[in-house]
N, C-alpha and C positions, 0 to 999 in steps of 0.2 A: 619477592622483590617489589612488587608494586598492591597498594591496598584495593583490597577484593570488595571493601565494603563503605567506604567510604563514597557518597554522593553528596550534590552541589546544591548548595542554598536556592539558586535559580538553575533550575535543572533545561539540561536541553537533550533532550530525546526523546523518546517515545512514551504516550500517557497508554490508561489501559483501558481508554473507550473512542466511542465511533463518536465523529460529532455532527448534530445534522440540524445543523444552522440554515441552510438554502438546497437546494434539491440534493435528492440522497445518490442519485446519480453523474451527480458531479463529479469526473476520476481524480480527482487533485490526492499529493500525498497528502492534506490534511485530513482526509476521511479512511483511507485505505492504506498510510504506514503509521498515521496517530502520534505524528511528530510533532513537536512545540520547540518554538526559540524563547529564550528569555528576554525579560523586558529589559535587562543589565546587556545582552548582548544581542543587538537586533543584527539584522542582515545587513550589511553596509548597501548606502542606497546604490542606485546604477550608474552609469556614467551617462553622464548628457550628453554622448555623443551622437551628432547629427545622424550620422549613419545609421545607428541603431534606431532610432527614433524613427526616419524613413522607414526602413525592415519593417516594424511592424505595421505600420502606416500603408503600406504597401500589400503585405499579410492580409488584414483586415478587410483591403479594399477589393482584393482577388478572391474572398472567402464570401462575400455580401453579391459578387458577382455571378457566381455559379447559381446556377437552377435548381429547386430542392424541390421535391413531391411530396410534402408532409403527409401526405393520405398514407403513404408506406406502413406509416404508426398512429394511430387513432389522438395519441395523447400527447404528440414531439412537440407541439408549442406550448402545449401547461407545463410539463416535465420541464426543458430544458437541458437535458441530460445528454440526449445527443443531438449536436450542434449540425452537426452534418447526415442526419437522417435523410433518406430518400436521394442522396445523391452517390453516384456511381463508385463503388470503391477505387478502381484505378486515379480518379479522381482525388477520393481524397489523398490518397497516397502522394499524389504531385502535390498537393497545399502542401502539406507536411515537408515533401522535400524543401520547397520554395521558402520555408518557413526556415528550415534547419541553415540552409544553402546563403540564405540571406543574413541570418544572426551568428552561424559558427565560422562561417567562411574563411572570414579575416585571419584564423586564429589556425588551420590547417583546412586539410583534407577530408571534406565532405562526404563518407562512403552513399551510395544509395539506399533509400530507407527501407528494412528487410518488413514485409508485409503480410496478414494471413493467406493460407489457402480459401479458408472456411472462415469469414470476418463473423460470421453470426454464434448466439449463443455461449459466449468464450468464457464466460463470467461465472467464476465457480462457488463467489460469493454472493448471495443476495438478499437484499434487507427489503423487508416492506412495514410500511406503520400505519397504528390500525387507527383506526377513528368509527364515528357513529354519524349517520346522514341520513335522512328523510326515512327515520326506523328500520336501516339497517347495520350491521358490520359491514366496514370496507375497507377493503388493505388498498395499498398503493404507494406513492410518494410525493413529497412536497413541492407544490407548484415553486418552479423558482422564485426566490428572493423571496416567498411565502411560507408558511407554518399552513397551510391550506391543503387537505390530502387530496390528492390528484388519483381517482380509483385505477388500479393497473389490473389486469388477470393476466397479461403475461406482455414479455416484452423482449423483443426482437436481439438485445445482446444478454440477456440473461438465461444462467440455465433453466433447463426446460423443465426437468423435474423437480428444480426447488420453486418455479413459478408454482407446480401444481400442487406441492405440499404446503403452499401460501393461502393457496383457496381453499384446500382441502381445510385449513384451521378456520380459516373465514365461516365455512359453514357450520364448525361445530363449535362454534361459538352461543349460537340461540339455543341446542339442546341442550348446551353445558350452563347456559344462564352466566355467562360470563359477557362481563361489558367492559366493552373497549374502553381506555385510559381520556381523559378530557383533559388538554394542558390548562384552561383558563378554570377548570375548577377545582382540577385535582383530585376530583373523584375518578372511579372505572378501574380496573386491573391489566389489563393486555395493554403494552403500548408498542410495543415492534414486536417483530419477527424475523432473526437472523438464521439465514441459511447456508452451511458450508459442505461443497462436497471433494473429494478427493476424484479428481477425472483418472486419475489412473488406478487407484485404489476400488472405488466405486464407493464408498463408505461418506455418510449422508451424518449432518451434525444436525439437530435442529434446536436453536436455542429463543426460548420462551422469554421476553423483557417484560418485567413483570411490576407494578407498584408495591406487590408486598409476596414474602416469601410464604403465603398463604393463600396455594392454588384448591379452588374447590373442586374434589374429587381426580385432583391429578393422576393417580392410576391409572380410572378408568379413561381419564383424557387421553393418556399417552398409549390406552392400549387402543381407543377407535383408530388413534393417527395411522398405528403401527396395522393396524387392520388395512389400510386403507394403502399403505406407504410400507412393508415389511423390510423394505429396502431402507429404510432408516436404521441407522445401528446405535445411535445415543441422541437423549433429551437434555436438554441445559434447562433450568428456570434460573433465570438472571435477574437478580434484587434489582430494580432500579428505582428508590422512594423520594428521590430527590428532585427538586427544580430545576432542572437541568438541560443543558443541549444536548450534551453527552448522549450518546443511542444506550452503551452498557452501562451497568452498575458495577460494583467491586466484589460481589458476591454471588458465588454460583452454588446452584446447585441440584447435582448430579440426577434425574429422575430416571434416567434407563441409561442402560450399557456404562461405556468407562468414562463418559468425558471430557472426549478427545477422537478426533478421527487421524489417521495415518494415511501420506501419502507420496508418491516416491517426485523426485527432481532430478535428473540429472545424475542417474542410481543411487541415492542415496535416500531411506525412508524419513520423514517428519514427522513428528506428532504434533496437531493444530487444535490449539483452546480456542475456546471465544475471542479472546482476544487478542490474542497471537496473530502478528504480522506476516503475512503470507500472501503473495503478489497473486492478483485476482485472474490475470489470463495464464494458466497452465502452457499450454503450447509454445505462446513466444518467450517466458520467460525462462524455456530450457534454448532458446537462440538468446533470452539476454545475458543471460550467465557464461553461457559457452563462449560467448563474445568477449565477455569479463576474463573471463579464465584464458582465453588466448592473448588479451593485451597486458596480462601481469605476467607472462613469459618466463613461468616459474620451471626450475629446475633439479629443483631438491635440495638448495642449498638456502632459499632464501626463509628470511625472518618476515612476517606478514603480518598487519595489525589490520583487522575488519572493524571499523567505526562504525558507532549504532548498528549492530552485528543483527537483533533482535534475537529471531528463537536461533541462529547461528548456520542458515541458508550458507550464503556464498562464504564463510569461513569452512566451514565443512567440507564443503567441497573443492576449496581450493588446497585445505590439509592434503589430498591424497598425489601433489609434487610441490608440497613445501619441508623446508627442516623442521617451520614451528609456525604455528597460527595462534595470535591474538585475538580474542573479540571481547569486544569492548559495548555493552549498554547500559543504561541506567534504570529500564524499565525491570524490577526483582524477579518478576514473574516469568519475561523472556528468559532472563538469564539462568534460572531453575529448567524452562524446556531447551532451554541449547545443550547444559549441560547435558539433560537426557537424552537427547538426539546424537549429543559425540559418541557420546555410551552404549546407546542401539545399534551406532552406527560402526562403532568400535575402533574409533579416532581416538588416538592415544600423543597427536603431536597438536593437540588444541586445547588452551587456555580459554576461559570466559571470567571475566571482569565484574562485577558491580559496579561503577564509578560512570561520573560523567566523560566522557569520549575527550572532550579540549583538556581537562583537568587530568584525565591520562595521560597521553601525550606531555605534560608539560612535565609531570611527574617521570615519566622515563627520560626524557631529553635531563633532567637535573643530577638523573642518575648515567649516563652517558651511554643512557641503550640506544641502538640503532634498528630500523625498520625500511628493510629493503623494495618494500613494497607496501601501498598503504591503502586500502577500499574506501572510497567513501561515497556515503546513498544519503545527501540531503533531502530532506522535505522541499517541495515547489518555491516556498521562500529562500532556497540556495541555503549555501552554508556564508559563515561568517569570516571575516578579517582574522579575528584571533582565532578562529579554529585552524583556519591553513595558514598563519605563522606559525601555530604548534605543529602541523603539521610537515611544514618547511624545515623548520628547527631541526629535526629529526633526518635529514640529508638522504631521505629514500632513494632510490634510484627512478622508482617511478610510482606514481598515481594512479590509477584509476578511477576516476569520475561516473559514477553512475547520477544521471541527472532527468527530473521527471517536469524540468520546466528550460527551454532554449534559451528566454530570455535572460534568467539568472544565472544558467549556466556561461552564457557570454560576459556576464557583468564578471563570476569567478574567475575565469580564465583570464579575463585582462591579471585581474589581481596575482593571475601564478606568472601568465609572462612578465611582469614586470619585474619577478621574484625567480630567476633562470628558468621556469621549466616551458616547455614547449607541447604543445597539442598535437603529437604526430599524427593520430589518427580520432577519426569523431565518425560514429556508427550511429544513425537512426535508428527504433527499434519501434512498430507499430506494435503496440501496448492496448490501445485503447480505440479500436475502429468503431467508426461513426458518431466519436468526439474527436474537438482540436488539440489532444491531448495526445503526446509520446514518448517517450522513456528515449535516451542520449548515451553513449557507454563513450567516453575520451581516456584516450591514454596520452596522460601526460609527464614527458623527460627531462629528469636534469640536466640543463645543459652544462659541459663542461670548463 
């Protein structure tokens, strides 16, 4: 019924690299879902409403007031990565509220925002990029709002054994006579070092960014790591020759194991590439999905369409009390590992798409399908006007909002109240402890 393969001159979804324009530990979905809006469809601006304006103004000035211990982390004011370093968790958990409480308010019912037990180490992806200083190798990451590498050896929300398999490369760098990447000359070979591990699997990726796919004596590279790290189960070397922001390249290639690492969510196993979208704190995003899945209040009867689906997470696992799951992306490569994830996973009532997500939708509304239920996970710039009039068009019963920024998320929600639906319920979800950053799940109702 609808085309599999067809995508959008100005595409809006997901690209298939990291980009690391200002510190790499920035959590925004522009680095960690690798979402782009097109320049034909920008985000509609916000509303000038006083209120909101206050809110943040307010935010700001409660956040600059709290006491912070920067000595906690050697490197919290180079970095800039997390904002809220050295101050007490319960703490920040109340900005966050006051933040949610202030911007969603209007719109319903504020639950309280669900927070870790264990705020540290959550981070099961971790990047570091290499550079060359006063004749050595040093990994790290980019001083905010700088291209200047800030040296890190480990760091306080990252995992602990991919910190040590960062260093462990850092020092076999001089016996391999391998030299760090230079951006102003464009000489050297290493230019990051991406790390993914599966927290419940245990299964460890480590992918190699590389200026050319002509690694010296790779073998034996990847057998000291493995010497050292046997807990590694696959090496990636990732082509990246280009001038670019972008952390990856489009080219991988395979040096040990299968890669790919598997990991389970919410019972269901994944398999994760390089570049495959996969939410970076394991722990709470089996409370944000559970969240999700309790506000689409499915029952086996509904028809469900997952927008920018990716590798097909939350459609997967919403298949197991729908009649039929859509998912819908535009990035080819996701939509190749969702396919094999339904199939491992042995979902037989989920579809996966090729196309753009708005240009879907507008396509089924012309055909007069119906979608009882609709997911949608914008990137921090919110979603668009015309993506939730397609959206709209389509007379779901209800929404689901996953949102990784409050204040777009308030500017959208006007735009659905105006349009019947209502915001019955708005869940905070701590995502990201010891940044100003947090993940939003609303369910929102046609009224009738």
């Amino acid at each position: 019924m609808y085309n599999k393969t067809k995508t959008a001159d100005k595409p809006v979804g997901k690209s298939s690299g990291l980009n690391h324009s200002s510190s790499t530990r920035t959590f925004s979905k522009k680095s960690d879902s690798k979402r782009t809006i097109s320049q034909q469809d920008k985000p509609h601006k916000p509303t000038a409403a006083k209120t909101e304006s206050d809110a943040k103004s307010s935010y700001k000035k409660a956040c600059a007031s709290v006491p912070q211990n920067a000595d906690v982390c050697p490197v919290h004011k180079k970095c800039g990565g997390c904002q809220y370093q050295g101050m007490a968790y319960k703490k920040q958990l109340s900005l966050k509220q006051r933040q949610a409480n202030m911007l969603l308010g209007k719109f319903g019912p504020v639950l309280p925002i669900i927070g870790m037990k264990d705020p540290l180490h959550y981070r099961n992806k971790v990047h570091a990029v290499f550079a060359f200083e006063k004749g050595k190798a040093i990994a790290g990451t980019y001083q905010e709002g700088t291209h200047k590498v800030v040296p890190v050896e480990s760091c306080l929300i990252d995992d602990e054994k991919s910190d040590a398999i960062i260093q462990t490369i850092r020092g076999l760098l001089r016996s391999f006579k391998i030299k760090t990447y230079n951006e102003d000359s464009g000489y050297g070979l290493l230019r990051h070092v991406l790390i993914r591990r599966g927290f419940t699997s245990g299964e460890i990726m480590v992918v190699l960014v590389a200026s050319s796919p002509v690694f010296p004596s790779k073998n034996n590279f990847v057998k000291a790591l493995r010497k050292e790290h046997p807990e590694i189960t696959t090496v990636i070397l990732n082509v990246n020759d280009q001038n670019t922001s972008m952390v990856l390249g489009e080219r991988n290639i395979t040096l040990y194991g299968k890669g790919f690492i598997v990991d389970t969510l919410c019972g269901h196993t994944f398999a994760i590439s390089p570049s495959a979208f996969y939410q970076v704190n394991p722990v709470q995003t089996e409370i944000l999905y559970q969240t999700t899945m309790d506000y689409a209040g499915l029952t086996g009867k509904e028809t469900v369409v997952d927008a920018y689906c990716g590798i097909g997470t939350i459609g997967i696992i919403a298949a197991d009390k729908a009649k039929s799951v859509i998912g819908v992306e535009l990035n080819p490569a996701s939509v190749k590992d969702a396919r094999n994830n339904a199939s491992h996973n042995k979902v037989n009532n989920i579809s996966f798409y090729h196309n753009d997500a708005e240009r879907f939708l507008n396509e089924m509304q012309e055909q007069n399908a119906k979608a009882d239920v609709i997911f949608m996970d914008p990137p921090r710039a919110g979603s668009t006007q015309s993506f939730m009039s397609s959206a709209i068009s389509l007379n779901p019963d209800r929404i689901v909002y996953i949102s990784c920024n409050p204040e777009t998320l308030a500017r959208d929600l006007e735009f659905f109240k105006k349009h019947l639906y209502t915001a019955e319920k708005i869940q905070p979800v701590d995502m990201f402890p010891f940044t100003t950053h947090m993940e939003t799940v609303c369910l929102l109702t046609r009224r009738k």
